[in-house]
KEFI-431962 format. One record per atom (N, C-alpha, C, O): x, y, z; residue in one letter. Coordinates in steps of 0.02 Angstrom, whole numbers, plus 50000, padded with zeros to 5 digits. Each point is the difference from the previous one (the first is absolute). Layout:
<rs>
XYZA
...
</rs>
This chain:
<rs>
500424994050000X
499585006050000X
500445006350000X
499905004749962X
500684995050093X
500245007749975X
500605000749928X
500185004949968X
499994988550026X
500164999149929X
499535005749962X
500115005849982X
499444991050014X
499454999849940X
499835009850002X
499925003849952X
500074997750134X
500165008049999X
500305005449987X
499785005449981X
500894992450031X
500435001749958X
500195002049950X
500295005349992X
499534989049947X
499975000149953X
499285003749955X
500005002549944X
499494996750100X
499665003549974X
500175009949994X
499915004249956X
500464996150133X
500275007249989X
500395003249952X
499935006049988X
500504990149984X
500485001849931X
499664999949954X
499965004949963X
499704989050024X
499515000749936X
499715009049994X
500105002949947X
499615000350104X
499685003950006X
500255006649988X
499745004849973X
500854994350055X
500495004350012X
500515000949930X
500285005349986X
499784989249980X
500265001949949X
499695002549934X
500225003349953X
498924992650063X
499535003049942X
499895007350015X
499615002549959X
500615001550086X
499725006750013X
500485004049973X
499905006049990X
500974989649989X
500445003049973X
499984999449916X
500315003549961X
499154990350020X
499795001149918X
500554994350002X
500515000349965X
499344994850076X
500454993449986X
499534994750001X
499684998150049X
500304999249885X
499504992849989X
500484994450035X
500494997349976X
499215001850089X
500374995050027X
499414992850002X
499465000450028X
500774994449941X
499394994349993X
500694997950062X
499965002150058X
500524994549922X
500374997850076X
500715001550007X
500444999349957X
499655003850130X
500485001549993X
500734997449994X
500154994150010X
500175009549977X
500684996549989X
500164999450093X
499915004150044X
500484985749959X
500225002250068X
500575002450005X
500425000049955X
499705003250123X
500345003150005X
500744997650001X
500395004449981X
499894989850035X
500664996749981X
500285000449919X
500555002049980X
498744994849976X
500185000449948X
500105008549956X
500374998949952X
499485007150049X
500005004850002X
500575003650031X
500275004949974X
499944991850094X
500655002750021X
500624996249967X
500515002949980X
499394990950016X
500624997549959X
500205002149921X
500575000549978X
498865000649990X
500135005249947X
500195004850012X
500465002949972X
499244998950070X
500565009449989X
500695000850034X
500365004949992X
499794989450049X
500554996850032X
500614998549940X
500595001350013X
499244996049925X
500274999849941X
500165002749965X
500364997549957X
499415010450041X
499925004249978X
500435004850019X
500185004349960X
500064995550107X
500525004750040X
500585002149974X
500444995849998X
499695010549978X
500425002649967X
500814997550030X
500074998050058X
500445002549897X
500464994149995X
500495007749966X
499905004149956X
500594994750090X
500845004149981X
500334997149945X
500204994350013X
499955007749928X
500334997049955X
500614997950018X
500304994949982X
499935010450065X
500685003049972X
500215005249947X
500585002149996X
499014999549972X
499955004349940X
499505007650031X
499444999950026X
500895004549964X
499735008150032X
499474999849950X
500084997949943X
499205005150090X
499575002849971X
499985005749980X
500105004750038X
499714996449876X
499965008449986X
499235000149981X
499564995649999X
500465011049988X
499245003149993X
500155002149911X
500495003549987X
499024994049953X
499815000849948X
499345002549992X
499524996550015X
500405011549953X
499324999949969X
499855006950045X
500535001450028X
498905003949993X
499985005250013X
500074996450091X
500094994350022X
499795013950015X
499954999350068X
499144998250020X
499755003650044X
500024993349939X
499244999349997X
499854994349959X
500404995649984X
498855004849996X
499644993449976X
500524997449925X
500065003649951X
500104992950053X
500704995349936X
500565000250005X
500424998849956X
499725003750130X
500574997549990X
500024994950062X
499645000450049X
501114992349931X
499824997850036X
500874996550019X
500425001549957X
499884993450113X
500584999350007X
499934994649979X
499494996650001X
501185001649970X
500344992949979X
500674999950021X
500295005550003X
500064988550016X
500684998649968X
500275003649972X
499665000749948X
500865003350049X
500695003849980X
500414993749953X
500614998950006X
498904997149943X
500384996249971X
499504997949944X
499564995849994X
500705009249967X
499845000749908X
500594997549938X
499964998649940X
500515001650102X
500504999849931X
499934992049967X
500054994350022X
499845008349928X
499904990049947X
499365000949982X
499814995549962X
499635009650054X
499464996949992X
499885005949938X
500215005850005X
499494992049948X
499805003449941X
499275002549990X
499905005249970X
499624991150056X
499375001549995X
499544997350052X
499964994850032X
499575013049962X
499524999650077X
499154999149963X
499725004049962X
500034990150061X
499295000249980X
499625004350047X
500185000050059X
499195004749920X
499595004150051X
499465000049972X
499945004249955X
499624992650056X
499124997549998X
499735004850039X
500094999250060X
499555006649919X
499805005450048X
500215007049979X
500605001350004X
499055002549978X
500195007149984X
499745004050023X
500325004050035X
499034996849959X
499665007150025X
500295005349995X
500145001949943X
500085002750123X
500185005349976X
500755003850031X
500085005750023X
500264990349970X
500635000050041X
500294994249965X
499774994449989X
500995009449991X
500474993549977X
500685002950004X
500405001249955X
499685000150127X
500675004350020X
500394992150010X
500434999049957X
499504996950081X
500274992950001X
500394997349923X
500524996949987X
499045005549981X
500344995749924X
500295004249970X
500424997449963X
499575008950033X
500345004749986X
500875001650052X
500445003749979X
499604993450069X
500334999650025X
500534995449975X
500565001749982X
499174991950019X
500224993449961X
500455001749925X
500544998149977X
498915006350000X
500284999449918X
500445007250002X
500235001849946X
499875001150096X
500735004749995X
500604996450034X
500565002450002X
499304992350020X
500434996450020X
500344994149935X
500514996649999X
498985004349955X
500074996549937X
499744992949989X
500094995949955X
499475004150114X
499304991149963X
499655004049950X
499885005949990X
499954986449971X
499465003249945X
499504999050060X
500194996850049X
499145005949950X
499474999250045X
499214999449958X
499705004649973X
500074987850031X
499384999249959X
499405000150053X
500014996150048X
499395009449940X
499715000950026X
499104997749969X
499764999849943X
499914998950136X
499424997749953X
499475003550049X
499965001850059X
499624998349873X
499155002750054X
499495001149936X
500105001549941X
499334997250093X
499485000149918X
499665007750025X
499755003949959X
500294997450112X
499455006850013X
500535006949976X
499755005650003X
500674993949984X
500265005649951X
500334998649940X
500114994649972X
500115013450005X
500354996649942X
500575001849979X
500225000149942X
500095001650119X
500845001150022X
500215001150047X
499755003550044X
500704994049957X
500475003150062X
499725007250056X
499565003949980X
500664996750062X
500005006650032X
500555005049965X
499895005649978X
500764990750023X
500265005749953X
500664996649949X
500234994650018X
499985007849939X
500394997549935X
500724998550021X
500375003450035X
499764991249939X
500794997850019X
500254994449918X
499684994949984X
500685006749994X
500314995149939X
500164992250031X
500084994849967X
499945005950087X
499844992950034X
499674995350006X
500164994150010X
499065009649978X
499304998250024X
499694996649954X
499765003249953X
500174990650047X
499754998249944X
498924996750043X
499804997050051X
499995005149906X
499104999450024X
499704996149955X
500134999949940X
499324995850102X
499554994949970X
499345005350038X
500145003550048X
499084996549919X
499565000850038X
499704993949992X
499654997949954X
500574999050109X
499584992650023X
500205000150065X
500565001750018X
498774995850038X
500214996650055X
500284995149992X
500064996649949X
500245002450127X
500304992150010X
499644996050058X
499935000750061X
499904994949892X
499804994250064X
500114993649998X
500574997750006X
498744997949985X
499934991150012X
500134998949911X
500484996749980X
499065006249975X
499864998049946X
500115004549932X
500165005750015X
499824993549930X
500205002449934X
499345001949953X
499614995649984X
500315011349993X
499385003349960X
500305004449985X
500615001050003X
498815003449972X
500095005849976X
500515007050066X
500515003549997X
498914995150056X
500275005050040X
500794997150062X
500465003050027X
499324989749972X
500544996850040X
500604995149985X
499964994749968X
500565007650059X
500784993749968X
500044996550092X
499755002250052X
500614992849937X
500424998350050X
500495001950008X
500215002149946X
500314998850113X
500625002450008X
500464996449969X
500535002649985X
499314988949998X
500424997249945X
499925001549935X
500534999449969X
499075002150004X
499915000449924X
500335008150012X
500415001649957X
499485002750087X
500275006949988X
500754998849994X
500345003049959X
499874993350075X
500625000650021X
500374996649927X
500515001949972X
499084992950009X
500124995849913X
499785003549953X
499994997249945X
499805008750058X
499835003849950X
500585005149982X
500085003049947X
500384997350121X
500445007349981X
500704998850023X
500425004450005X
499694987850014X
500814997150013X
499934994349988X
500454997250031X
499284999349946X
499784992550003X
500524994850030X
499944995150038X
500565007849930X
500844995050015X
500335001150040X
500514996750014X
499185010850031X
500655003350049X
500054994550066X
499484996850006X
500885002350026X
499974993750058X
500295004150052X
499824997650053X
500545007349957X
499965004650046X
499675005750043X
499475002549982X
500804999150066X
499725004150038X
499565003649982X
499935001649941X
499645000750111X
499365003949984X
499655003350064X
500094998050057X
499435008149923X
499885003350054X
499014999249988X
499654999749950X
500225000350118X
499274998549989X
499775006250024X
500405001850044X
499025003449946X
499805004250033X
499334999849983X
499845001249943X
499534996650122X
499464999549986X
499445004450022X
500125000150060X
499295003949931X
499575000950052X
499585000449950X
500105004249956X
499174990050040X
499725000949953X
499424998850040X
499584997849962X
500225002650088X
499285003450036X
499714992350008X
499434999049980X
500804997550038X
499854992950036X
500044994749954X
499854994750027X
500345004649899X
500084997449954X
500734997050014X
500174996949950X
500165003050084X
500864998450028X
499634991850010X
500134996249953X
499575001950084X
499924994450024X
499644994449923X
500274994449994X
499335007049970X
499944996449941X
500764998949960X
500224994849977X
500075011850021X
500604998549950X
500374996250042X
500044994149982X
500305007650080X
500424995350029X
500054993650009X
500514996650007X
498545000649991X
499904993950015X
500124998049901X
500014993949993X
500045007949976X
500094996249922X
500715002349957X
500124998849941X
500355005350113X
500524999349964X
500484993750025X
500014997050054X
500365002149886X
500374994050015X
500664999750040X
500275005550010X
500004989850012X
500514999450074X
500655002149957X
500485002050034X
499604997849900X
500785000049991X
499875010149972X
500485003749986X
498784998650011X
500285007749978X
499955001950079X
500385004250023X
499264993350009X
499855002350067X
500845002650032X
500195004650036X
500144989749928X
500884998150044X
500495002649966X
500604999550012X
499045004749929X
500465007249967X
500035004650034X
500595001550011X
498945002750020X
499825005550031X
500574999450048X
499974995650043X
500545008349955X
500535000750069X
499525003850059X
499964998250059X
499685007749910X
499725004250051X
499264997649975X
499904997549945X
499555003750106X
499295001249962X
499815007350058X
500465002550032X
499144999049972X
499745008350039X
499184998149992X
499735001549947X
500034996550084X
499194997149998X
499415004450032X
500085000550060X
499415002549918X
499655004050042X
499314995650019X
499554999649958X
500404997650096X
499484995050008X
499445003350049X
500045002650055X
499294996049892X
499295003950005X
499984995650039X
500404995350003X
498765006550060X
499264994750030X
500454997750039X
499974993949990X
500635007550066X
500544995650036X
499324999550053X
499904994450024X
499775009749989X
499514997450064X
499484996149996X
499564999950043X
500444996349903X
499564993149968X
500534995750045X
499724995450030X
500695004849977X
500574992550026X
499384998850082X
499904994450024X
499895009949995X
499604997950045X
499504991949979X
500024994350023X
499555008949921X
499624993849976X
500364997249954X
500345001849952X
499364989150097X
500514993449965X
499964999249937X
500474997349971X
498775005649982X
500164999749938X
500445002849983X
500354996849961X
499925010750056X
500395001949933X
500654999250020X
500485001349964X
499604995450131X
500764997750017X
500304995449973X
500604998950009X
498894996449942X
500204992649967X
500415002149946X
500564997849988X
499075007549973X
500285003149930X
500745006050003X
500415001149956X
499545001450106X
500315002550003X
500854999550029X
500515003049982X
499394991950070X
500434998650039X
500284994649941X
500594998950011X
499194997749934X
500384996749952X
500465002649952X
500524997249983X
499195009649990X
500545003849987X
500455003750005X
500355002949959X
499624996850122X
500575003150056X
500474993049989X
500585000849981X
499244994550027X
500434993450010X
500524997849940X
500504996550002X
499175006849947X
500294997849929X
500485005850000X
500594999849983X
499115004850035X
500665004750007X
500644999850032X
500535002149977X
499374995250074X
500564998750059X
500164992249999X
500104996250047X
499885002449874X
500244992950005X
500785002549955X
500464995949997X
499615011349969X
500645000549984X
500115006850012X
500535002249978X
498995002950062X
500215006250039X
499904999250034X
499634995450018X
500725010150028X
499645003450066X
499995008649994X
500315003749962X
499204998050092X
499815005149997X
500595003850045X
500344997750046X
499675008949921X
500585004650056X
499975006049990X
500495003649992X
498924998050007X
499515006050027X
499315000550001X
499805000049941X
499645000450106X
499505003149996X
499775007449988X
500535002849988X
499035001350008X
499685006049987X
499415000049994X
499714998149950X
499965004350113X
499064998449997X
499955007549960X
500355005050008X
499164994049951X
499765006249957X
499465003450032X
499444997550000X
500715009050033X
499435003450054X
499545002449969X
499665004250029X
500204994249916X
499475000149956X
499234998950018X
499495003349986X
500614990550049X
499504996850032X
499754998550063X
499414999850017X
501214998850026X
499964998050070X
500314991450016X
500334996749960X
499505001450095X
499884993850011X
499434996650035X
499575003650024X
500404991949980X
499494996050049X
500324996350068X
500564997550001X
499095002750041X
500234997950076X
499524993350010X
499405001149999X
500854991850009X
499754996950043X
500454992050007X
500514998049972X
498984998750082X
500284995350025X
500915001450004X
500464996749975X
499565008850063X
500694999250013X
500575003449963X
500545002050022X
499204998249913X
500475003149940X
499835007349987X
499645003650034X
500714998149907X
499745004949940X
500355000749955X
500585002150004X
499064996149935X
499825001949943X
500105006449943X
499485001149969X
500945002250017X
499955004049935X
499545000249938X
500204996449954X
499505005450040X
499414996849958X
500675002649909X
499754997849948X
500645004450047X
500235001249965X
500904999250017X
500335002950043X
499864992649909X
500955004250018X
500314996049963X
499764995749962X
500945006050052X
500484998849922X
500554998150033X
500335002250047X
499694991449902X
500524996350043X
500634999449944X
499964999649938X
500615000350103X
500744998649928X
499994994050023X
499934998550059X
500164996049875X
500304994250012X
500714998649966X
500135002649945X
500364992850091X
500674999349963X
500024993250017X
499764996750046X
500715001749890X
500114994850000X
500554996450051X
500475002850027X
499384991549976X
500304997250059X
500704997449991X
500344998450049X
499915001149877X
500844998949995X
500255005950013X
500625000450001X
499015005050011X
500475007049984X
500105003150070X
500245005550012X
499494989350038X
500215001850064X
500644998250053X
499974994050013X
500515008750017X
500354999750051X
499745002050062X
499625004750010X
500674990350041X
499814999750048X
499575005150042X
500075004750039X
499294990449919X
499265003450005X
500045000750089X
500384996550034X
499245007749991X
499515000850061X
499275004250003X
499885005049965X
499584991450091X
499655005249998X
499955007749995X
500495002350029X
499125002449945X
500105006349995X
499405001550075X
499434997850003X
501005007250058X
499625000250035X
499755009050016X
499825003050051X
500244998249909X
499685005849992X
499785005749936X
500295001149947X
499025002550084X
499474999949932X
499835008650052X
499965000550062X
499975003949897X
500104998949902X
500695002450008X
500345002450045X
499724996249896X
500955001949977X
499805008149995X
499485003349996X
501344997950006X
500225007849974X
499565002349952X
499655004850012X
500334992149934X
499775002149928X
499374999049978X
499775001449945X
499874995550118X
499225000649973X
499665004450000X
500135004350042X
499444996449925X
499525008549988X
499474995550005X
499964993949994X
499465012450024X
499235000149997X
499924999849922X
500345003349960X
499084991550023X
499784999149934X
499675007049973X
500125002649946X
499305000550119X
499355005149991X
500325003650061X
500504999250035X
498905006049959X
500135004950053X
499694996650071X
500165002150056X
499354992049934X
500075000750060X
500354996250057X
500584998049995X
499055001350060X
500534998650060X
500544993449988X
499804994849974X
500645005850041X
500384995849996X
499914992550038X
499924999050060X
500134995749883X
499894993350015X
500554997050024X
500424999249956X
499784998250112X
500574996150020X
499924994049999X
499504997150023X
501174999149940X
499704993349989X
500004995050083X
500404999750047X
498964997249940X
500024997750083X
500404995050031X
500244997749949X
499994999450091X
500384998950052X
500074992349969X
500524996749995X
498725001049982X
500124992449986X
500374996949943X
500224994549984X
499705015149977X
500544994349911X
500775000150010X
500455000349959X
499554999550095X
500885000450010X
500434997850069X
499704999850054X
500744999149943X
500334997350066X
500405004650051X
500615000150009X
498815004250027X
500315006450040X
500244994550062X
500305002150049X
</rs>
């Protein structure tokens, strides 16, 4: 019975936050994911690419070898890739809701198509993009994503050997406060796993865009952007125990989002 109370209180409590919770995620399984997730010291210094605000974001201080950065996502800001391509990547960019760039670089090469699960008129996969404009290249590569919750279809259908090109990927992951309900922790927490079967993550950034959600113990970012690196390119890794770094900025004006206590090992 107070099981059953309980649970009815979250149910309640999370539908009042505009969370379709049919059942919740438990709480072990929910903490051990984000337990996995805990940002990780390369050894390699983090820099800041892209404006002081919404696009730009930290990676690894380790570009040299890599020739080209994929970026699924445009809108209206493309200080990140513009950054990249004065550095001299070519940078192929995709999005079907405009029909360029934010601004011009001889670098920039543009498709208007999303990226996701499947292949049409308006949609490619990140493999066929990637076989459309290097087909043969077998080296390094830079991933830069934020395509408004569409990250999780493409990730789950690209394949393990382009997945294990990407030296860096920079991921902006929508709905993080769905990980509450077990439906979308099944879907979701699988493409955290596939990820960290040849990265790890070694930086967070909640996007104060939105906020987070509080319960059973945790919280939630309902928005944030994570760097992943690959895991040969690390020396004697350790936890990262403190958040936020030097170089993080506010996405928006408003209040500033600190990432919480649980995605990391204070």
């Amino acid at each position: 019975m107070r099981d059953k109370l309980i649970k009815d209180f979250f149910v309640r409590m999370f539908g009042s936050m505009g969370i379709d919770v049919g059942t919740l995620t438990p709480k072990d399984e929910l903490s051990s994911l984000i337990n996995s997730l805990h940002p990780v010291d390369s050894g390699k210094e983090l820099i800041r690419l892209g404006p002081s605000g919404d696009g730009g974001y930290l990676l690894p201080d380790d570009l040299e070898g890599i020739k080209y950065c994929f970026s699924p996502g445009v809108s209206s800001e493309s200080g990140f890739e513009a950054a990249l391509a004065r550095q001299g990547l070519k940078v192929f960019l995709a999005d079907f809701s405009v029909d360029a760039p934010a601004e011009f670089h001889d670098n920039f090469v543009f498709d208007k198509k999303f990226i996701g699960a499947l292949s049409n008129q308006t949609f490619m996969t990140l493999n066929q993009w990637k076989d459309s404009k290097i087909s043969n290249y077998s080296g390094d590569l830079i991933l830069q994503m934020d395509i408004e919750g569409a990250e999780f279809e493409t990730l789950f259908s690209v394949s393990a050997d382009l997945l294990n090109q990407f030296r860096i990927m920079v991921i902006e992951f929508h709905y993080l406060q769905e990980l509450f309900n077990k439906r979308f922790f099944l879907l979701a927490s699988r493409v955290f796993q596939k990820l960290l079967q040849t990265h790890s993550v070694v930086h967070i950034h909640p996007n104060n865009c939105c906020g987070s959600i509080k319960g059973n113990g945790l919280e939630i970012p309902r928005v944030a952007e994570f760097t992943f690196y690959r895991k040969d390119r690390f020396s004697n890794p350790s936890y990262r125990q403190s958040f936020p770094h030097v170089l993080d900025r506010n996405n928006t004006r408003k209040s500033t989002l600190v990432l919480p206590s649980c995605w990391y090992r204070g």
